[in-house]
Structure formats: structure tokens, C-alpha cells
N, C-alpha and C positions, 0 to 999 in steps of 0.2 A: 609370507603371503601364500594360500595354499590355492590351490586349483580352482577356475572358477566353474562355478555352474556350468553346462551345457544347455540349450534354449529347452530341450525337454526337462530337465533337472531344474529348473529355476520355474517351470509352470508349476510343477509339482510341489514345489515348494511353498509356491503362490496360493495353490488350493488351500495344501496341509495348514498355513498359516486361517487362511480365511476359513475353515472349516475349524480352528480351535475358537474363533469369536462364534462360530454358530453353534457350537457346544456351550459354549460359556449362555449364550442365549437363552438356550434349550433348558439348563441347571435354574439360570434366575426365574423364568417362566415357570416349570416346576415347583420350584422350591416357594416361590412368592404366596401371598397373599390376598393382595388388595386386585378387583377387578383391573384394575390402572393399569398391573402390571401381566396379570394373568390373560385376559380378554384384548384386552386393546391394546397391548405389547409394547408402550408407552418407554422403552429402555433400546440403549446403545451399546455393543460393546465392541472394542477395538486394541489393538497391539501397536506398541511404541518400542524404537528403537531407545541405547542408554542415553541418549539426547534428547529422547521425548519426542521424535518424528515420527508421525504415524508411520506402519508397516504393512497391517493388515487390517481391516476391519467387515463387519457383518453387511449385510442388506438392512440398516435397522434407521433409526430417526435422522435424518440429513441433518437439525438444526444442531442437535446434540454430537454428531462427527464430525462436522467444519470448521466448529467451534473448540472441541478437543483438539483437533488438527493444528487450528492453529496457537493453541495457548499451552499444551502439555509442556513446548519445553520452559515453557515459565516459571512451572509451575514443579516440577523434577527437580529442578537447579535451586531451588531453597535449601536442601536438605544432604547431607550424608546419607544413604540408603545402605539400611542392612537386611539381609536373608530373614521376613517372616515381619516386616514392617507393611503395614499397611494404612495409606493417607487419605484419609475424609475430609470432603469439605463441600460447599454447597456457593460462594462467593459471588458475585458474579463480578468483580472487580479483580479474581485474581484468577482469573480461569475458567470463571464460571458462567450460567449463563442466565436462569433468573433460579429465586430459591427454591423453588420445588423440585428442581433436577439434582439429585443429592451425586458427586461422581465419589466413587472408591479406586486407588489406586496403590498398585502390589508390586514391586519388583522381582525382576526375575535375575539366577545368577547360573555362571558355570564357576564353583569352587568359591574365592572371594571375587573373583569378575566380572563385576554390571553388566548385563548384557540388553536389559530394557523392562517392558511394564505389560505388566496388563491392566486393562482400565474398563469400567462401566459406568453410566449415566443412566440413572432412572428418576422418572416423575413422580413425585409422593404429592398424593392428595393433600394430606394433612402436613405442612411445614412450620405449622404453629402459627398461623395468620388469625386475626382476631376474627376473621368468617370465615365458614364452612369451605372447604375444597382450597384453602391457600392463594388464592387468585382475586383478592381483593383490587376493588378501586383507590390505590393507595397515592399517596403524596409523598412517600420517603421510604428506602430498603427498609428500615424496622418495622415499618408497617406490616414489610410482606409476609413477618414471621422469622425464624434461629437463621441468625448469620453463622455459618461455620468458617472459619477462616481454615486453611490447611494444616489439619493435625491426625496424628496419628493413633488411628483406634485400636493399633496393634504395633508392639514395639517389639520386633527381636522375635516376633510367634508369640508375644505376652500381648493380652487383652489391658484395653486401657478400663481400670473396670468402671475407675470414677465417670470418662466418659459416656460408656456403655449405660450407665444409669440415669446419667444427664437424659440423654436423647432420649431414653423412654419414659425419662419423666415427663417432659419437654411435649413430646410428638406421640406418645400412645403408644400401646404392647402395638398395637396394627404394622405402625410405622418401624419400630423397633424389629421385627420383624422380616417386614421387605430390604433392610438395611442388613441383616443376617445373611439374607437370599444373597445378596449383593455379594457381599464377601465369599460367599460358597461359590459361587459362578465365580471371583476369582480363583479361589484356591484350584478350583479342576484347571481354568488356562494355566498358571503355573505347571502344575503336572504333566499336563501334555505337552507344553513347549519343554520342559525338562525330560522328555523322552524322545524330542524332536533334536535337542540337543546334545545328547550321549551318540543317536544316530548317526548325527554330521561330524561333530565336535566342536567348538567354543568358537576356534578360529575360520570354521567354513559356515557356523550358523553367521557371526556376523558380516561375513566378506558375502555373504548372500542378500541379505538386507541393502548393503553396500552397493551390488549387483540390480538389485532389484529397484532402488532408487536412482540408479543412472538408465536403467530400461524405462523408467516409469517418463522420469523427464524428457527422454528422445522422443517416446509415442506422442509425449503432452506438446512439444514442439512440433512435431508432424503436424495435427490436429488444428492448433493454434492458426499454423501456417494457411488455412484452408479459409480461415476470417480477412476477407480482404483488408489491407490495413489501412490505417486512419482515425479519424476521432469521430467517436457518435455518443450524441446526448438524448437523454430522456426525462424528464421528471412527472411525479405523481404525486398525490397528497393522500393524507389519513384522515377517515374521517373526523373526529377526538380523539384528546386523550379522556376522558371522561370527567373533565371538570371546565376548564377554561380554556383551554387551546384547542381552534380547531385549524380545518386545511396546514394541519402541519407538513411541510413539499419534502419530499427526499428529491434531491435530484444528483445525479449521474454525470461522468463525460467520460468515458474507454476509448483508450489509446491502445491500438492493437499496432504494434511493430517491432519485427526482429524475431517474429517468431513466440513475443511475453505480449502478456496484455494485462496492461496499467487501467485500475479505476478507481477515481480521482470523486469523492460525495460533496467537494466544495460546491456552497452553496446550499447545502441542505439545511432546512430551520435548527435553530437552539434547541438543546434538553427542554422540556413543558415539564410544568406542572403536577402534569399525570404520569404513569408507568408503560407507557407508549415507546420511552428510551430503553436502548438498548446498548449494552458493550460492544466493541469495535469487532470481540470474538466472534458475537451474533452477525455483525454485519457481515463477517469474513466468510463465516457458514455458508449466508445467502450467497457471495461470490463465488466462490469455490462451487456452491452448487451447481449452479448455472453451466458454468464451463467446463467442468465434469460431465455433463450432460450433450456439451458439443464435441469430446473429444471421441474418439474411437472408442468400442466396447469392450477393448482388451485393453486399455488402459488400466493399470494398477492402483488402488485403493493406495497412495504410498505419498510421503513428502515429498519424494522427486517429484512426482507429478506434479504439485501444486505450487512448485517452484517458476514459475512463469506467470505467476501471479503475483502483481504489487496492488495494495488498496494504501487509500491514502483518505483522512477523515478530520476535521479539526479535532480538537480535543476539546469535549462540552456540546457536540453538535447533538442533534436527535439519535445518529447512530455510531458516536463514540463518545456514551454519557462517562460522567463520573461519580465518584459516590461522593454524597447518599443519594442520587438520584433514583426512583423509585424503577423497577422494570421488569415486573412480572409481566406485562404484554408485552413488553420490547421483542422477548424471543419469539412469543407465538402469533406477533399480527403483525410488527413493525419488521419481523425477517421474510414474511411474505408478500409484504409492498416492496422490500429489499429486492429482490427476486424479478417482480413487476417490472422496475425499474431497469435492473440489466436485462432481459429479456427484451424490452421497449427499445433498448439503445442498442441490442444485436441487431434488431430486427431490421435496422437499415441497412446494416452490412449484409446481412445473411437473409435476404426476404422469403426465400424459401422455405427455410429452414425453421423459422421460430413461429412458434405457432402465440396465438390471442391470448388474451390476459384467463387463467383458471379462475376461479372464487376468489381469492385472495386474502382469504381470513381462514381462522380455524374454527372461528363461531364455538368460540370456550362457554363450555357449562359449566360452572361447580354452584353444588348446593350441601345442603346437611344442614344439621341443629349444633349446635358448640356442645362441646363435649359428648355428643352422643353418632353423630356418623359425619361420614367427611362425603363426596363423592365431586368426581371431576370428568368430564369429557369433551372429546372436540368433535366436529359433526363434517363429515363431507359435503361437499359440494360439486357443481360442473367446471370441467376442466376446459382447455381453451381449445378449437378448432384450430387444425394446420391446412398448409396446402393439400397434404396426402388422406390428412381422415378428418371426420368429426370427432366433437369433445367428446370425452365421457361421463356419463351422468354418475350423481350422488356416489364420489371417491374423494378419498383424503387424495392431498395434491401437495405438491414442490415441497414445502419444508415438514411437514408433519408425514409419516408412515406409519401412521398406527392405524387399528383396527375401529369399527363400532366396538359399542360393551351389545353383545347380544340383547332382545328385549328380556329375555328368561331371565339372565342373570341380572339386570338393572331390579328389575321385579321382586326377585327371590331375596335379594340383599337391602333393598332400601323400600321406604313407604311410598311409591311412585308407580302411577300406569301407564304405560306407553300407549296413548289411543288411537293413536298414527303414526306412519315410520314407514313413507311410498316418495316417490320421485317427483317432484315440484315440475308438470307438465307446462312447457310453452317459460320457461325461464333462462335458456339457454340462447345467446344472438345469434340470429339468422345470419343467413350467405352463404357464398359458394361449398362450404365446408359449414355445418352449422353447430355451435357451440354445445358443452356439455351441460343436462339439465343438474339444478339443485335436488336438494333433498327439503323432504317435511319433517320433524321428528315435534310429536304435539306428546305433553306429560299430565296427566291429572294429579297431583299430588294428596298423599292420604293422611297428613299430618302438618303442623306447621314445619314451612321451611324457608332456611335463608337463602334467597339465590341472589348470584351475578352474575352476571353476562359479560363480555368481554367479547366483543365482536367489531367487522369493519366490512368492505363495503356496502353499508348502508344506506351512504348518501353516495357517494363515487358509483361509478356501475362499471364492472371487467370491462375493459376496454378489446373491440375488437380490431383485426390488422386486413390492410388491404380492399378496402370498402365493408368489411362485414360489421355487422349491429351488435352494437355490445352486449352483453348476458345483465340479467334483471338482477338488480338488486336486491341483499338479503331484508328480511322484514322478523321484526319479533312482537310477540304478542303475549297480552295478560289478559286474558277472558276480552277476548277481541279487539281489546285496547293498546293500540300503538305504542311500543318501547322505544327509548333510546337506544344507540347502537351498544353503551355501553350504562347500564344500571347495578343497583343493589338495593335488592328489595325481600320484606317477607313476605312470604304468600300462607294462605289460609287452606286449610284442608277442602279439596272439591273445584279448587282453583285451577284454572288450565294453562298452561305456558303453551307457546305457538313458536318454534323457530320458520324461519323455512330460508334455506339457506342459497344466496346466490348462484347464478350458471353461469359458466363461460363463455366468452368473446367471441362471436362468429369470425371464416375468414374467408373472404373474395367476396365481391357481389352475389347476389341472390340473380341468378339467369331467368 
């Protein structure tokens, strides 16, 4: 066993780590293609221990880290890993989380000695869905477009080439492509951690990891410790899934004692119809996020930490589907009710502290013509009022971190005018703190196009905490005419789309 870190020497190490996922970031961003990945930064990347425990990872998409977090070692433990292999796959049954988040995964070594991974998740527009942007109203995983199950696109540093050909045949030069960038943002984390490692040596890189998981869990305990303990419930419902099921309830009940805290989704409705479910990974994300969010700010991006975390989910429920259940919304609308939910059941322990319900959707656009352009986007909205400040208007919130797509670039790249794109005034709930406003983003389109929508509170409105008035609900429009929360429709050239996207949850009385 060689010496362990000093508290200065283990920050340092913390940085160097989290500063090789922000390079890797910075390569995929560059290197990319598609606006999804370039503009609105729609990508993860993060560092695992030889077990698959997260170590280190970026500032980048929450749904796509809590979700790696908790499924990597699943998903590592398949395979013999050698020097120059690298694992593709897209599943969401095996790791994954719905199909457009394609992840790549590289091991790293000292000599023949496992020492862990570097890993990326990014959104492809184009997943091979029979409509435009991959984000279909679908009724089963095949619908949503190429299942990948976990295979290897590089064997030994050799290219798999049959595969490499599949996927571009499958998914477009575009997509083939952003999946290249993928792999180059691994090759440089390898690199760097392999100079990170000559530095230390094999046996102090991993007794630092070791180090850094037991610091991670003490701070996660501290923190925890600060949630009065006991059981608190909440539940919330969705609005559709976009065919037959509606008010589907997620509900909650957190056991905080000992320092862990247990949350328990019994009770939550059955998998529906629609793509509204989600894997248990998703649901873990939205946990995980939450309570990352109450722990201290030096808290470590690391396994230790999230080790004080139990979730417990039927198998079959709405958020521990199974396949083939259908779940391209599950990650992006049913992990922000997730979220809702624990948030709602902190709130009574911690009434200070937790602030009103944000938007609670991602207000998914994907539109395009088949075969000719793909495009995807998610729209902010107002976040929820605390004790200490008001929301903030028109911002991505809790599970998504991405960007807008600039209007320039939406413009310059597809047949679309952006004729509005200002802040949805008087949409945010009132009270002592008063909630964040939505957004407007209004498109003229200049050719036929397929759109879906995929969106939620619609009919539910952010709920606000402590006598404050909820945030207005979102509203969608076709040349003035009232949308469902969740369509798919063609539109006609000169045709106007209308989102305007919910505000959040005021909190105290209005004085």
C-alpha cells in the first residue's frame, strides 16, 4: 500500500481528474458536428474506477451522469477488457437511457493493469426513428429507432469496420460522424490520464480513487446528516403519455436515518402505453440529483458519495420499465417529475431549503423531413422560487444542461424562422419569493415539416411551496390552434408553431 494523499494532494488530484472530463468535453464539442452537440452541448463525459464507479466527471447533463453512475458497473462487468477496445451501445435496458444518447466506453490501463474507463453520452438527433429528430410518439423500443446492445467498435485499437459501416448506413454520414467525435474525446482522456499516471504510478493513481471515495462518502454523510430524519411523502402525476394513459402518479416516500437516505417509488402507476417510462437508471439520475444538490459544495463527483443512497422501484412500474417498453420521454419528462417528486417530499423536512416546483418538462422539439435533415431541441423554462431569491426566467433546469441552439444557427442550417424567442411575462407564481418566468420560442417554417412535441406540464401547473401560487402552465400552438401536450404532426410551409413554456412555483405568501 503506498502513501496516501495529503488533503492538498487529493484536491489536486480531484481537479486534474475533473479537468480531464472538461477536455474530453471541449475535443467532442470541436470535433462534432450536428448543432445538438456543438450549440446546445447535449453530451456527458465522466471517469470510472476498474469497477465502473464514477471518479470524476464534467459540469455536463445531470440525466446522462446519475444514470452512468449508477449502471457503469453493469455494464464493464460483461467483458474481458483490453488496451484499445472501445464499447458502444445505446440500450436503455442495459445501461442506458433512451436511444438517442448513444454512450462510448474506453478503458484505461497501467502495463496489463485495469485501472478504469473513460466514458461519453451524447444525444443524436438522428437514431434512426421513423420521424424526424428520433423522439417519436412511440408504443415500443423499436419504434424509437437502432437498438445497440453493448459491442465493440474497436477491438485491441482495430476498428470494427463491418460495424462502422452499419451505423452509417443505418444513422447518416451526420451521425456517423458525431460518433467519431465521441471516440476522439475518448482517445485524449486516455492520454491524459496516462500521463496522470506515469506521474503518480499505477498503485498511488488507484489508492487515490480509493482515497477519494472514502472522503467523498464522509462529506455525503455529513450533509445527509443535516436532513432531519424520518419519512416524507409526495406524489405528482404526468400529464400523458401521448396516447391512452393519462394522470399517470409517480409517488415517493424517503427514509432519511443513519446518516443514508432510502427512497422507496411504491406505489407509482404501471409502465403505459406510451414512452413516458423510464429505466430504474433514469430514475436513479433524478435521485442522485437531488441530493447532490443538498450535500455540501465540495462534495466529490465520486461513488463514495452516492453511497448513502438506496432507491427501491417495482419492476414494471412507470420508473423501472422493462423491455420493450417504449422510453424516449422517460429520460427527458418522466426524470423531471422524478425530481418534482423528491424535491416535494424534502420539502417537509427541509422547508427552507427547497425551493417550488421549476417547469418541469424539457418541452422537446424534434422536427425534419426523413431522409433529408434531422433537428432536435429542448426549450427552458422558469425555475421555482426559494425562501432566499426568486426563480429564474427562461433557463434549462434540474435534469437537462444544455444550451438554446442560437436563432443564427437554427436558421442557417434548417428551413425555419424563429419570429419570436422573449420571456413569457406574468407566467411565473406569485408570493413572497416569486417564481421564474417561461420562455416563448414561435417558428415559421419554410418547407414541409414533421414535427413532435413531447412535452408536460400542460395540464398539472409547477406547484408552488409555503402559500406561494403555482407557475402557469405551458401552452403549444399551430397557427393559434391549441396542441396537445404531446403530438405529431406535418406542418405546411408559412405555418407557425407557438411553444411558450411554463414558469415556476412561487414561495411564501404574496405580503
Amino acid at each position: 500500500m503506498s502513501e496516501s494523499l495529503n488533503p492538498i494532494e487529493l484536491a489536486v488530484f480531484v481537479a486534474r481528474c475533473a479537468a480531464v472530463c472538461d477536455e474530453m468535453g471541449l475535443i467532442l464539442r470541436s470535433a462534432a458536428f450536428s448543432p445538438n452537440i456543438k450549440d446546445r452541448l447535449d453530451y456527458s463525459c465522466a471517469l470510472f474506477d476498474a469497477d465502473g464507479r464514477m471518479f470524476a466527471q464534467a459540469a455536463h447533463v445531470p440525466v446522462h451522469l446519475g444514470s452512468m453512475a449508477f449502471a457503469m458497473q453493469q455494464v464493464v462487468g460483461l467483458r474481458q477488457w483490453r488496451a484499445g477496445d472501445e464499447l458502444i451501445w445505446n440500450d436503455p435496458f442495459l445501461g442506458g437511457t433512451h436511444l438517442p444518447d448513444v454512450t462510448l466506453v474506453r478503458p484505461f490501463f497501467s502495463g496489463s493493469q485495469l485501472l478504469g474507463f473513460v466514458a461519453n453520452r451524447v444525444h443524436h438527433a438522428q437514431i434512426g426513428a421513423a420521424t424526424p429528430g428520433s423522439m417519436p410518439l412511440s408504443k415500443h423500443l423499436d419504434e424509437e429507432g437502432l437498438v445497440i446492445p453493448p459491442t465493440l467498435l474497436f477491438e485491441g485499437g482495430e476498428v470494427n469496420g463491418a460495424l462502422r459501416a452499419s451505423l452509417q448506413t443505418a444513422l447518416g454520414a451526420g451521425t456517423a460522424a458525431d460518433l467519431a467525435a465521441q471516440s476522439s474525446a475518448n482517445r485524449v482522456g486516455i492520454n491524459r490520464l496516462e500521463q496522470m499516471i506515469t506521474a503518480l504510478s499505477a498503485q498511488r493513481f488507484a489508492d487515490a480513487i480509493d482515497q477519494l471515495n472514502g472522503y467523498g462518502r464522509a462529506v455525503a454523510e455529513a450533509g445527509v446528516r443535516r436532513i432531519p430524519e424520518g419519512r416524507y411523502g409526495f406524489e405528482d402525476v404526468m400529464d400523458s403519455d401521448g396516447h391512452a394513459a393519462a394522470n399517470c402518479t409517480i409517488k415517493v416516500e424517503i427514509t432519511v436515518a443513519d446518516a443514508a437516505v432510502h427512497v422507496d417509488f411504491t406505489g407509482t402507476s404501471s409502465a403505459v402505453p406510451g414512452n413516458i417510462n423510464c429505466p430504474l437508471s433514469v430514475a436513479a439520475a433524478g435521485v442522485f440529483y437531488v441530493i447532490r444538490c443538498l450535500l455540501p459544495p465540495e462534495t466529490p463527483a465520486c461513488a463514495g458519495a452516492f453511497e448513502v443512497v438506496t432507491i427501491q422501484a417495482a419492476p414494471g412500474c412507470l420508473v423501472h420499465a422493462q423491455r420493450p417498453a417504449a422510453t424516449a420521454a422517460g429520460n427527458v419528462e418522466t426524470s423531471m417529475r422524478i425530481v418534482d417528486c423528491v424535491l416535494g417530499a424534502l420539502a417537509r423536512a427541509l422547508p427552507q431549503d427547497i425551493p417550488a416546483a421549476s417547469q418541469g418538462t424539457m418541452n422537446n422539439v424534434a422536427m425534419g423531413r426523413v431522409g433529408h435533415w434531422d433537428y432536435y431541441e429542448t426549450l427552458g423554462g422558469g425555475t421555482g422560487a426559494s425562501s432566499q431569491q426568486a426563480g429564474i426566467d427562461a433557463v434549462q433546469s434540474h435534469m437537462t444542461n444544455t444550451l438554446n441552439t442560437p436563432i443564427e444557427v437554427l436558421e442557417s442550417n434548417y428551413p425555419i424562422q424563429v419570429l419570436e424567442y422573449s420571456v413569457r411575462a406574468g407566467s411565473g407564481g406569485a408570493g413572497k419569493q416569486d417564481g421564474g418566468q417561461g420562455l416563448v420560442r414561435s417558428y415559421r417554417f419554410l418547407a414541409e415539416t414533421e414535427v413532435t412535441l413531447i412535452t408536460e406540464r400542460r395540464v398539472s401547473a409547477p406547484w408552488g411551496l409555503a402559500g406561494g401560487d403555482p407557475g402557469l402552465p405551458g401552452m403549444n400552438y399551430l397557427d393559434g390552434q391549441r396542441l396537445p401536450d404531446k403530438v405529431q404532426l406535418c406542418v405546411l410551409p408559412s405555418q407557425v408553431l407557438r411553444i411558450e413554456t411554463p414558469g415556476g412555483g412561487g414561495w411564501g405568501e404574496k405580503d
